[in-house]
PDB file of the backbone (N, CA, C, O) and the ligand in Angstrom, with CONECT records:
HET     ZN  A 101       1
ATOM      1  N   UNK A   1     116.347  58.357 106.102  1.00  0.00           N
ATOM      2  CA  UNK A   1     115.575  58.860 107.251  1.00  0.00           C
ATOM      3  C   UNK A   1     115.431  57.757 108.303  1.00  0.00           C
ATOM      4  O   UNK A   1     114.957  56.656 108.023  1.00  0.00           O
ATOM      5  N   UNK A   2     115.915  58.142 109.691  1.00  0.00           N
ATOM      6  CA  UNK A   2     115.402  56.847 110.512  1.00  0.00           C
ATOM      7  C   UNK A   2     114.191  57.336 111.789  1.00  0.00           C
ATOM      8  O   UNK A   2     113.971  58.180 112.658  1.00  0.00           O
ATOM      9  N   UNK A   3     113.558  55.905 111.029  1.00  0.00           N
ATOM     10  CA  UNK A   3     112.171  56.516 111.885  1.00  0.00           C
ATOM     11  C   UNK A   3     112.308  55.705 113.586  1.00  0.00           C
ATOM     12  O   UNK A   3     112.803  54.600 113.807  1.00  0.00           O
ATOM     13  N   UNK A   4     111.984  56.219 114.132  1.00  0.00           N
ATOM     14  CA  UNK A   4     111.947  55.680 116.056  1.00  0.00           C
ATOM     15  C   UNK A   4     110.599  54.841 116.041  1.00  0.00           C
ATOM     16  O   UNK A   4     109.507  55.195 115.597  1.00  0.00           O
ATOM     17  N   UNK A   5     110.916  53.755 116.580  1.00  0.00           N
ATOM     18  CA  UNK A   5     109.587  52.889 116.852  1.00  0.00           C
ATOM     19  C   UNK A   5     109.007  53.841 118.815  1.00  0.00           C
ATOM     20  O   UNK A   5     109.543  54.477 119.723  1.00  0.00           O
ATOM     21  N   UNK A   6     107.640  53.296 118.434  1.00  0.00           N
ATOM     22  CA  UNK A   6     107.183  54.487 119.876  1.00  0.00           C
ATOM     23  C   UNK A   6     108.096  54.133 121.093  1.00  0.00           C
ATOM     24  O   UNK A   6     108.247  54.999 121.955  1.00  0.00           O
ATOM     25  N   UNK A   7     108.818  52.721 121.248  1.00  0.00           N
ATOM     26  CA  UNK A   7     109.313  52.226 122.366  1.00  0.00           C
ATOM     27  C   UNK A   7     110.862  53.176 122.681  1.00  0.00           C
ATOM     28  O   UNK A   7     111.114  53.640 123.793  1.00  0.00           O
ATOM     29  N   UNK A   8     112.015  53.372 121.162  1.00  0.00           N
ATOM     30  CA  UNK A   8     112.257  54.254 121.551  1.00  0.00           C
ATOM     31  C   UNK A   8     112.546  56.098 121.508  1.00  0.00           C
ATOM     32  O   UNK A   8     113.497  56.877 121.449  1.00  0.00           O
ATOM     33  N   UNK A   9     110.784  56.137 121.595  1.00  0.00           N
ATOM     34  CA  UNK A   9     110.757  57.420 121.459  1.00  0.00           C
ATOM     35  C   UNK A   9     110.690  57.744 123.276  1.00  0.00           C
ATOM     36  O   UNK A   9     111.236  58.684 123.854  1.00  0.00           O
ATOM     37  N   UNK A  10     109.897  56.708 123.859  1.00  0.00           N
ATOM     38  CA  UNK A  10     109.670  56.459 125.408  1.00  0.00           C
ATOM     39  C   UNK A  10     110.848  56.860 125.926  1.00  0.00           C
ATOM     40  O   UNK A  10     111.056  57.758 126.742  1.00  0.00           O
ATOM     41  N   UNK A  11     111.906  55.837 125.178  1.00  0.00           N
ATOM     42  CA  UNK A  11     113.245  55.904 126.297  1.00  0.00           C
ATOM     43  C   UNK A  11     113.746  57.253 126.104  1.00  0.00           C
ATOM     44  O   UNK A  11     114.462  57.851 126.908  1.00  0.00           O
ATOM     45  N   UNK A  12     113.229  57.804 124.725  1.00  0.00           N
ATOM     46  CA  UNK A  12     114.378  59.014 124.657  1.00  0.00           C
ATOM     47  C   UNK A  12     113.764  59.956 125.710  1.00  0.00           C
ATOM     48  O   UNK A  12     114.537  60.601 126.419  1.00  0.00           O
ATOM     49  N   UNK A  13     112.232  60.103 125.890  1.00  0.00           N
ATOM     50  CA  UNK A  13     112.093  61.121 126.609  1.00  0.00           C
ATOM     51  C   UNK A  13     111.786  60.799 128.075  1.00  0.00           C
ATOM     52  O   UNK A  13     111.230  61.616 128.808  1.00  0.00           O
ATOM     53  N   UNK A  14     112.312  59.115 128.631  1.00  0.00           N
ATOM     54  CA  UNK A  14     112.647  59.265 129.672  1.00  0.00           C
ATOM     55  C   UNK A  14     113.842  59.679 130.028  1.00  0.00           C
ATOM     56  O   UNK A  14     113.919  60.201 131.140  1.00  0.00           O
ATOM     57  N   UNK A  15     114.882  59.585 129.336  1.00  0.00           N
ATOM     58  CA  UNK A  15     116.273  60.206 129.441  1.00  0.00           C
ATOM     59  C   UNK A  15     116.390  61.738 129.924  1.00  0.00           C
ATOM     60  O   UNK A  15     117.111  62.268 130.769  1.00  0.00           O
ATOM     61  N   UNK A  16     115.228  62.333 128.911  1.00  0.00           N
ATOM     62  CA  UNK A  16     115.118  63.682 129.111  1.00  0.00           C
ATOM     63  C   UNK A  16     114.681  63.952 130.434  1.00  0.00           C
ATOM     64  O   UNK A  16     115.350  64.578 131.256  1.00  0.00           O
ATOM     65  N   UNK A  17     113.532  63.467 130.638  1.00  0.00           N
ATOM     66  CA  UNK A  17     112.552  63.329 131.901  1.00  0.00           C
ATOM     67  C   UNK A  17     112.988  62.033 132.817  1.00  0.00           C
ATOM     68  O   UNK A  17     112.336  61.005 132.999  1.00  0.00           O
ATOM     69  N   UNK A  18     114.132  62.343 133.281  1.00  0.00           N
ATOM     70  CA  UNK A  18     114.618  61.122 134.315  1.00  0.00           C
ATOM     71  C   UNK A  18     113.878  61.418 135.176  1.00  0.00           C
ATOM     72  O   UNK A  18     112.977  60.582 135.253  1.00  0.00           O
ATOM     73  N   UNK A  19     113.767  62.365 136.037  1.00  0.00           N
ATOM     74  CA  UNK A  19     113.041  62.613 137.945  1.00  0.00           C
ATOM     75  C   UNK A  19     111.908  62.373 137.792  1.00  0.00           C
ATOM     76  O   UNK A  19     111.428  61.583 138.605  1.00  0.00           O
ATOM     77  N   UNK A  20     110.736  63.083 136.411  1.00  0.00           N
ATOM     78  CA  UNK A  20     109.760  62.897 136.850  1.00  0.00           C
ATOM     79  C   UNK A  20     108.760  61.644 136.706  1.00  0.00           C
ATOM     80  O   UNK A  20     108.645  60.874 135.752  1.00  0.00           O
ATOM     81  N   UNK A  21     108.260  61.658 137.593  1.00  0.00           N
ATOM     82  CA  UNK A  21     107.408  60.563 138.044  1.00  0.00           C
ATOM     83  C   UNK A  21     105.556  60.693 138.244  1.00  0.00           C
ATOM     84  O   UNK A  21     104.724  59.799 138.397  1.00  0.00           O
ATOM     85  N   UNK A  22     105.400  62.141 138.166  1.00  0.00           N
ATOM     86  CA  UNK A  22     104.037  62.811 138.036  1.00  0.00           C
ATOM     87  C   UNK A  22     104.026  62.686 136.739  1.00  0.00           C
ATOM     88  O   UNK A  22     104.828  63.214 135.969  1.00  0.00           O
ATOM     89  N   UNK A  23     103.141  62.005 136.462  1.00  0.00           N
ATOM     90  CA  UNK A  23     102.360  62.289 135.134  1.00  0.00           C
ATOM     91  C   UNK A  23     101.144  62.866 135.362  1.00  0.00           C
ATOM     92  O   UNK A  23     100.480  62.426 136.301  1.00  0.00           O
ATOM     93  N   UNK A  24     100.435  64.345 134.267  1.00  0.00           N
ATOM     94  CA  UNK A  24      99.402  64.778 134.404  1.00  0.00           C
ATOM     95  C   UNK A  24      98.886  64.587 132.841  1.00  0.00           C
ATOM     96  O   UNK A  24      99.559  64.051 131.961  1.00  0.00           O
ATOM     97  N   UNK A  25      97.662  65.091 132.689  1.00  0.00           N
ATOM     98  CA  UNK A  25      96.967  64.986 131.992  1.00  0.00           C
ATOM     99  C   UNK A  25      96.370  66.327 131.192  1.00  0.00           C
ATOM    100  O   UNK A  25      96.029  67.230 131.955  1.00  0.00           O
ATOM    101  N   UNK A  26      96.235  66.524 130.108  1.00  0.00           N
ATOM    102  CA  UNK A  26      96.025  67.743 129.450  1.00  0.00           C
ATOM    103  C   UNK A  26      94.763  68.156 130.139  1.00  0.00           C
ATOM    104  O   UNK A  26      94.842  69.327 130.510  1.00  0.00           O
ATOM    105  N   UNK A  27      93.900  67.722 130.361  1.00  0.00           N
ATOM    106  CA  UNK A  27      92.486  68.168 131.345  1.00  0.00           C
ATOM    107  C   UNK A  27      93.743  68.729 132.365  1.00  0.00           C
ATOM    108  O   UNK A  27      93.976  69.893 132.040  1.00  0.00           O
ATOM    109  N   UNK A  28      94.532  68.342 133.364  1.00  0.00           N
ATOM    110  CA  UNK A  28      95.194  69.044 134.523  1.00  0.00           C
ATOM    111  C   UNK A  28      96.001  69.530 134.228  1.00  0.00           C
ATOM    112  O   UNK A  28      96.628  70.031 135.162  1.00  0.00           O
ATOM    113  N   UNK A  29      96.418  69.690 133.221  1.00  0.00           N
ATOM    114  CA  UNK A  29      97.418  71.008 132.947  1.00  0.00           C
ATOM    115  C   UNK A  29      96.471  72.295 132.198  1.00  0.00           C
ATOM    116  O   UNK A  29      96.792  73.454 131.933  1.00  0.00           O
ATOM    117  N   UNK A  30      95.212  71.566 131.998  1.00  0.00           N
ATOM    118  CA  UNK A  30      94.622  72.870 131.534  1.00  0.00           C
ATOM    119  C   UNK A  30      93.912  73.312 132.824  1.00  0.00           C
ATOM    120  O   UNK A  30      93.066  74.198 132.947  1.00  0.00           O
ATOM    121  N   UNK A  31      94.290  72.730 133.494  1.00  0.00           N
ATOM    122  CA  UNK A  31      92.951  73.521 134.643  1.00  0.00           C
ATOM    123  C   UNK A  31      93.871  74.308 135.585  1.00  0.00           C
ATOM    124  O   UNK A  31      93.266  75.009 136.397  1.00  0.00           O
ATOM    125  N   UNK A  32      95.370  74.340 135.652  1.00  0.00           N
ATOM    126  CA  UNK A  32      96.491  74.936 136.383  1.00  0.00           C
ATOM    127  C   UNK A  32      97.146  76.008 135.423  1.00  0.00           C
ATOM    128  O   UNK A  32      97.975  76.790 135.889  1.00  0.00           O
ATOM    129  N   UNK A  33      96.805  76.055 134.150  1.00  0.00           N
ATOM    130  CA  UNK A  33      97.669  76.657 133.360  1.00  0.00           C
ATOM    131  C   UNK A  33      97.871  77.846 133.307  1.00  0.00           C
ATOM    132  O   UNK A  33      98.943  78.308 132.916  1.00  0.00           O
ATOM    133  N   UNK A  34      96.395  78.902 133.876  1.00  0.00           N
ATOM    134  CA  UNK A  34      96.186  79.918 133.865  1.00  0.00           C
ATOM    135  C   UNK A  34      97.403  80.504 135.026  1.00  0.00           C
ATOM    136  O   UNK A  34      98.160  81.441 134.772  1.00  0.00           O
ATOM    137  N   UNK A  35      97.395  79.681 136.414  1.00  0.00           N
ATOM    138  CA  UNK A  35      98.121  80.108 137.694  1.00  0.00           C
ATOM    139  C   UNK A  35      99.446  80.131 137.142  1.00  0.00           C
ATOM    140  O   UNK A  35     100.023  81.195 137.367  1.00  0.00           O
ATOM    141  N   UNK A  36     100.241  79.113 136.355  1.00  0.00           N
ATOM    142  CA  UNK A  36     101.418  78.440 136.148  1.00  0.00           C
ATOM    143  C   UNK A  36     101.630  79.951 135.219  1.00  0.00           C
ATOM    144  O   UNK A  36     102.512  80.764 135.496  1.00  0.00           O
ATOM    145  N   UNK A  37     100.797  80.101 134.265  1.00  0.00           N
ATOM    146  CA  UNK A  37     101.182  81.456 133.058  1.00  0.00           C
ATOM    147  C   UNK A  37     101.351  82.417 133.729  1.00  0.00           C
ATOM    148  O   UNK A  37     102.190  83.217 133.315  1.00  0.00           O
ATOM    149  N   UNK A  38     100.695  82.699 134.912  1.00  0.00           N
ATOM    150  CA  UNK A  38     100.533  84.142 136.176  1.00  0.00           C
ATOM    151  C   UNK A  38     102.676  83.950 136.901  1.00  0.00           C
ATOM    152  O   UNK A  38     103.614  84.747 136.907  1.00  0.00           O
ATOM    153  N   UNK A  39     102.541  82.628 137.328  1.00  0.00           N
ATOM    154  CA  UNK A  39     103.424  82.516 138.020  1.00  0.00           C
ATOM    155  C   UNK A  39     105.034  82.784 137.116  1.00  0.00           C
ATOM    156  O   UNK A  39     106.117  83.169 137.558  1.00  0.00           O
ATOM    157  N   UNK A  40     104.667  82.441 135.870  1.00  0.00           N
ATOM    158  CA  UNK A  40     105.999  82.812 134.595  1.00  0.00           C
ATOM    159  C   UNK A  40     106.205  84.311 134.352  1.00  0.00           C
ATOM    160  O   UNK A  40     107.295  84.882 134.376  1.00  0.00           O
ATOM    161  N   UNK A  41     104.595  85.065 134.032  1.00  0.00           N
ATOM    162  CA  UNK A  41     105.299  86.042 133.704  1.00  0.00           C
ATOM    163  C   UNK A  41     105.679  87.231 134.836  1.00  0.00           C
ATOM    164  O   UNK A  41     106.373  88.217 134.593  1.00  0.00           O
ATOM    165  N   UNK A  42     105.010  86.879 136.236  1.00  0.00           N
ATOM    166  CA  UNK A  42     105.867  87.412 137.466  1.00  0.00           C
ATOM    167  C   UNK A  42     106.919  86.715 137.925  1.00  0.00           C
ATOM    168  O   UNK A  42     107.213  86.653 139.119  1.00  0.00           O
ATOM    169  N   UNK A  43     107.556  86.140 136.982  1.00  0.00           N
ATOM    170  CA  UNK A  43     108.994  85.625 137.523  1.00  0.00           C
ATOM    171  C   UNK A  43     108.557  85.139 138.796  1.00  0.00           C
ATOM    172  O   UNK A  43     109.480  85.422 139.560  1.00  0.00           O
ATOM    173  N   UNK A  44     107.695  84.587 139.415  1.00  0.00           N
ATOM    174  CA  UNK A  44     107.370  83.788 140.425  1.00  0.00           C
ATOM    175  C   UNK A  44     108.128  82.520 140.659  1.00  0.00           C
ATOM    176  O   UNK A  44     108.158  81.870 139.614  1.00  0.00           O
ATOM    177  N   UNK A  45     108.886  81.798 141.856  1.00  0.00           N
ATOM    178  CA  UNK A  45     109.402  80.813 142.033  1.00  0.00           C
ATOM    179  C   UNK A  45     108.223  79.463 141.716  1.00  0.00           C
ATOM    180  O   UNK A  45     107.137  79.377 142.289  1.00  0.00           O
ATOM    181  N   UNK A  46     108.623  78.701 140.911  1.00  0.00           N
ATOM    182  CA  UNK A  46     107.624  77.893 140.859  1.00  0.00           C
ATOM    183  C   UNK A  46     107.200  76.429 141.875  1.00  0.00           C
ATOM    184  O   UNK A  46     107.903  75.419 141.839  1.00  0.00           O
ATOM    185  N   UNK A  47     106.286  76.511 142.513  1.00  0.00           N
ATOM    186  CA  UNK A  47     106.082  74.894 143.034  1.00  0.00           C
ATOM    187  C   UNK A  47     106.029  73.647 142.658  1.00  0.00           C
ATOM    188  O   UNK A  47     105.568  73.376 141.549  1.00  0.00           O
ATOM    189  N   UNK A  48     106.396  72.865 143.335  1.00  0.00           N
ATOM    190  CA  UNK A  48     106.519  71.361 142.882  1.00  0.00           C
ATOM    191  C   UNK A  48     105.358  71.106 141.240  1.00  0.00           C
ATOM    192  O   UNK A  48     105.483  70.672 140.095  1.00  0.00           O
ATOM    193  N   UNK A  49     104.222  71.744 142.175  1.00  0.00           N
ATOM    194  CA  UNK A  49     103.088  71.704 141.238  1.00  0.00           C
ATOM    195  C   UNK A  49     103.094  72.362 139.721  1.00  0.00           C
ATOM    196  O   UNK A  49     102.412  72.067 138.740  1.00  0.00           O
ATOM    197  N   UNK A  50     104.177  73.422 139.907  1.00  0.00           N
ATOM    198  CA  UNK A  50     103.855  74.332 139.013  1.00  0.00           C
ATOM    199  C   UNK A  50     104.848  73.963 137.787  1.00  0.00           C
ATOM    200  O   UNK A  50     104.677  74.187 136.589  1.00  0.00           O
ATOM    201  N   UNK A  51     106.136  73.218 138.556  1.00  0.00           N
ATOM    202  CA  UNK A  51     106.920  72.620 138.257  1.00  0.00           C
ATOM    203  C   UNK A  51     106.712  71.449 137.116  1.00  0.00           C
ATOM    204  O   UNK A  51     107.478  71.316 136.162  1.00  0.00           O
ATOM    205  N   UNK A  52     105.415  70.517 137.388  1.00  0.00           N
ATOM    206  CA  UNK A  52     104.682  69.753 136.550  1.00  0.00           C
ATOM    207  C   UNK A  52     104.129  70.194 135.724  1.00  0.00           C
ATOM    208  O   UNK A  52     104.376  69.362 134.852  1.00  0.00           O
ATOM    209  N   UNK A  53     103.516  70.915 135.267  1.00  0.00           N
ATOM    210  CA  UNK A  53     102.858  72.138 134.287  1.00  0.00           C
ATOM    211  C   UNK A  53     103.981  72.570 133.376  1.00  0.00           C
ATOM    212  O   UNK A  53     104.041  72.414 132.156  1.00  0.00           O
ATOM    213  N   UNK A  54     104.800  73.101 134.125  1.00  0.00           N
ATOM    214  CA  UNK A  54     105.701  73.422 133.378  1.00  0.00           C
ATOM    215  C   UNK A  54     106.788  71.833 132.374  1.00  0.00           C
ATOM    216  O   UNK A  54     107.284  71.974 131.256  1.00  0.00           O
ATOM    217  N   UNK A  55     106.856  70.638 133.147  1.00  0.00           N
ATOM    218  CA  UNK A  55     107.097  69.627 132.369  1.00  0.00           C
ATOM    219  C   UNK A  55     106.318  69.237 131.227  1.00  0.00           C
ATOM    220  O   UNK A  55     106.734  68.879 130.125  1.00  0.00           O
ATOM    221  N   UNK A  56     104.995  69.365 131.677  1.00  0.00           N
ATOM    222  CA  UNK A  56     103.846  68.570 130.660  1.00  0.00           C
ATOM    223  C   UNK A  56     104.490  69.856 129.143  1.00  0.00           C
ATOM    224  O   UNK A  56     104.869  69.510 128.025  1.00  0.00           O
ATOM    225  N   UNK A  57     104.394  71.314 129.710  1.00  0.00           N
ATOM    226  CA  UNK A  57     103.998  72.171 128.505  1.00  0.00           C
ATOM    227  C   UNK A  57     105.368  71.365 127.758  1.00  0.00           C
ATOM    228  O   UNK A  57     105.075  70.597 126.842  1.00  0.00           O
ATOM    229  N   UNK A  58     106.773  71.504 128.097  1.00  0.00           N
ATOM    230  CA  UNK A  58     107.919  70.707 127.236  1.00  0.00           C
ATOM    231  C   UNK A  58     107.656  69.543 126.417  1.00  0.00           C
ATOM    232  O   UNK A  58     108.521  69.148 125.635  1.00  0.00           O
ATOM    233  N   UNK A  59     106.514  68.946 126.530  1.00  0.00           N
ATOM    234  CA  UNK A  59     106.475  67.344 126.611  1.00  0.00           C
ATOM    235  C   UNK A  59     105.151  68.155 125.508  1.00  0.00           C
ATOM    236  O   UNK A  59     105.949  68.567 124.667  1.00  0.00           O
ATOM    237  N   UNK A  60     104.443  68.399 125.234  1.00  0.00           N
ATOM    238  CA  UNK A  60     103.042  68.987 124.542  1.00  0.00           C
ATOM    239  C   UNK A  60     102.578  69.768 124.149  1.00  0.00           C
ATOM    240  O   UNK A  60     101.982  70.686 124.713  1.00  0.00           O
ATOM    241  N   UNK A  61     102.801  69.518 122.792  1.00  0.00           N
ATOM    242  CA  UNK A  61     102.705  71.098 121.929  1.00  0.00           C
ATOM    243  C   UNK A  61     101.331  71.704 121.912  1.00  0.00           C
ATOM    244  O   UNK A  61     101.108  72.889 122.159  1.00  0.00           O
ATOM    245  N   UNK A  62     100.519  70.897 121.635  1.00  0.00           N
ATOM    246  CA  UNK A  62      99.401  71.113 122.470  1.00  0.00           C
ATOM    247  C   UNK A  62      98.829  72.084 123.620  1.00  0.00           C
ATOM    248  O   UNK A  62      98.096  73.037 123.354  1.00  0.00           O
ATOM    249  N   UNK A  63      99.279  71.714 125.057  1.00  0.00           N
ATOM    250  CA  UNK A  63      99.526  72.505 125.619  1.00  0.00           C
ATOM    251  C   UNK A  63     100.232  73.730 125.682  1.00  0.00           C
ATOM    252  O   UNK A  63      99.721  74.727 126.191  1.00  0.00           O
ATOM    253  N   UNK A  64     101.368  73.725 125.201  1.00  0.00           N
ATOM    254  CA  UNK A  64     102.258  74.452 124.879  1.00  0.00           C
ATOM    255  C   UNK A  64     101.081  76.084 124.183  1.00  0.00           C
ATOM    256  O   UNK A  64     100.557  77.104 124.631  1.00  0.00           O
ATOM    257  N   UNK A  65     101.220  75.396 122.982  1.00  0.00           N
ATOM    258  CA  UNK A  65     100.167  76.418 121.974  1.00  0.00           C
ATOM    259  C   UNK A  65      99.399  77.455 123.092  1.00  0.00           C
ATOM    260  O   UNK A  65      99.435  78.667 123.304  1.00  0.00           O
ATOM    261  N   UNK A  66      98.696  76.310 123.677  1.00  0.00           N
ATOM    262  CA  UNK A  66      97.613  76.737 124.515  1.00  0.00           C
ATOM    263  C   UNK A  66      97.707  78.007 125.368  1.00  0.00           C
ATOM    264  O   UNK A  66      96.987  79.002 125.289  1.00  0.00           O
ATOM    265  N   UNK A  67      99.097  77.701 126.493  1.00  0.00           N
ATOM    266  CA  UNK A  67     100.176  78.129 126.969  1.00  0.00           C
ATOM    267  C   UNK A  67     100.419  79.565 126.262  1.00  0.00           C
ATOM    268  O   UNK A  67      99.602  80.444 126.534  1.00  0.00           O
ATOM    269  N   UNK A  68     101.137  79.774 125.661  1.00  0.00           N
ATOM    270  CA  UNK A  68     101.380  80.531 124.549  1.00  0.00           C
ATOM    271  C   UNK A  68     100.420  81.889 124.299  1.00  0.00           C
ATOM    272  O   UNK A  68     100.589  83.089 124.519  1.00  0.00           O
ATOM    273  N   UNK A  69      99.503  81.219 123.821  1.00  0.00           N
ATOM    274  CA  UNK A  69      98.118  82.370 123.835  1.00  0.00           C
ATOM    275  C   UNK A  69      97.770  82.506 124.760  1.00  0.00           C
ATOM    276  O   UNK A  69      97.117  83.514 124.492  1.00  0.00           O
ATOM    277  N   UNK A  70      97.586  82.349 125.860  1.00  0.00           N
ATOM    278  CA  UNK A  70      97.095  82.580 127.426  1.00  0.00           C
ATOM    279  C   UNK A  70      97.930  84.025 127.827  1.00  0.00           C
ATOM    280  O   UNK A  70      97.533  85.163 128.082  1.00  0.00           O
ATOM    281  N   UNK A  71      99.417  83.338 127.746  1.00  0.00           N
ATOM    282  CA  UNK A  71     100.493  84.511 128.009  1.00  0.00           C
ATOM    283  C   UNK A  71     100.316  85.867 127.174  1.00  0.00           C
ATOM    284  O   UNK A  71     100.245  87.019 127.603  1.00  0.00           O
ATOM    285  N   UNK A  72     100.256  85.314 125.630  1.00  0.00           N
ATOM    286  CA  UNK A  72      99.897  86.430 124.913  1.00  0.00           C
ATOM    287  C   UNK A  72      98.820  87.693 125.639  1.00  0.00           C
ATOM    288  O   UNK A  72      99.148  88.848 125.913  1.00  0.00           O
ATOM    289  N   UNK A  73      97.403  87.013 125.840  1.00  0.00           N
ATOM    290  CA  UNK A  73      96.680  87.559 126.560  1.00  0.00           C
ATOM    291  C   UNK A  73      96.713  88.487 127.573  1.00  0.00           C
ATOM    292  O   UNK A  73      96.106  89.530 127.818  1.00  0.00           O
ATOM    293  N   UNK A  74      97.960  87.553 128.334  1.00  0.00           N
ATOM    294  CA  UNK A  74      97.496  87.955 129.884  1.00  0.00           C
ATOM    295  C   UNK A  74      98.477  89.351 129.263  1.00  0.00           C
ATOM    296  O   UNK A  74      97.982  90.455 129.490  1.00  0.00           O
ATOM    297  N   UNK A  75      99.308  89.332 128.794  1.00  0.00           N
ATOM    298  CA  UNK A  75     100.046  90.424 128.507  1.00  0.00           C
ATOM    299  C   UNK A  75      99.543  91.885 127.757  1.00  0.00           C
ATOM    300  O   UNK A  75      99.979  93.036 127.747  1.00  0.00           O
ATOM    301  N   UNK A  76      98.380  91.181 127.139  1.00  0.00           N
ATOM    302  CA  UNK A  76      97.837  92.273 126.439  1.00  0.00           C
ATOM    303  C   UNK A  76      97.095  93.161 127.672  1.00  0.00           C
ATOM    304  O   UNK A  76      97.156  94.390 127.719  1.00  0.00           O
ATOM    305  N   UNK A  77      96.179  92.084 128.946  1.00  0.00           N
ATOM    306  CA  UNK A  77      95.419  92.623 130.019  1.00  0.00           C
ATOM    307  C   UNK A  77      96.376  93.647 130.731  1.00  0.00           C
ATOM    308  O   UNK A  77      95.959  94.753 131.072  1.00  0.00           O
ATOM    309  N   UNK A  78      97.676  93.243 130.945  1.00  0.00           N
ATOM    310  CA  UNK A  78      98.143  94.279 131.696  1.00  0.00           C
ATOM    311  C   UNK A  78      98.611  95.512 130.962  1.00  0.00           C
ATOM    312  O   UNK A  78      98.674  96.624 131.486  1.00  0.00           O
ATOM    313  N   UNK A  79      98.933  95.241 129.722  1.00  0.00           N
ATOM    314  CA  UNK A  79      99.392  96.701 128.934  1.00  0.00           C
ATOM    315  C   UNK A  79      98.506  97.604 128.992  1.00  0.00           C
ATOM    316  O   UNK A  79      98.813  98.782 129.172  1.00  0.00           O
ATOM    317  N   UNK A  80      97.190  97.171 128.838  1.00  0.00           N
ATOM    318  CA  UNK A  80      95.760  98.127 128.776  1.00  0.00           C
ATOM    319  C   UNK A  80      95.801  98.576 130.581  1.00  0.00           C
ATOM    320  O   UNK A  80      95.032  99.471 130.932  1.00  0.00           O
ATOM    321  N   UNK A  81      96.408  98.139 131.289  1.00  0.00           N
ATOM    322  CA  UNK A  81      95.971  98.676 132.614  1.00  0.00           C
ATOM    323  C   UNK A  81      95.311  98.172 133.689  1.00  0.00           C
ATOM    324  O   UNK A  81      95.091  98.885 134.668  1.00  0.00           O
TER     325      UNK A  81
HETATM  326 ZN    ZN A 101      98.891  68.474 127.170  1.00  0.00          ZN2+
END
């Protein structure tokens, strides 16, 4: 088994994440997440902003999860009408 020291776990997911340069914070991706989940499941073009939200959720399962059940939700709100 080879384990990654944290330094390069960094590089790997700057490789992944070459452009970005916004870093947010789970407090700010939770406080956008609701708009960002609105803006996914209307196939909405996303903004720079929304764009970041959408990096962090890749990057944080955490968020992600979070993410996840929100959508669940919002999906259930519109089936009911
Ligand atoms: Zn997060």
């Amino acid at each position: 088994m080879t384990t990654l020291n944290k330094e390069q776990i960094q590089t790997l997911v700057g490789l992944i994440v070459t452009t970005q340069s916004d870093q947010i914070t789970c407090d700010d991706c939770f406080g956008q997440i609701g708009e960002f989940a609105e803006h996914a499941l209307e196939g909405r073009e996303l903004s720079a902003g929304m764009k970041i939200i959408q990096q962090h959720l890749q990057q944080c399962p955490c968020c992600k999860g979070e993410y996840e059940a929100l959508v669940d939700a919002l999906k259930e709100v519109e089936s009911q009408g």
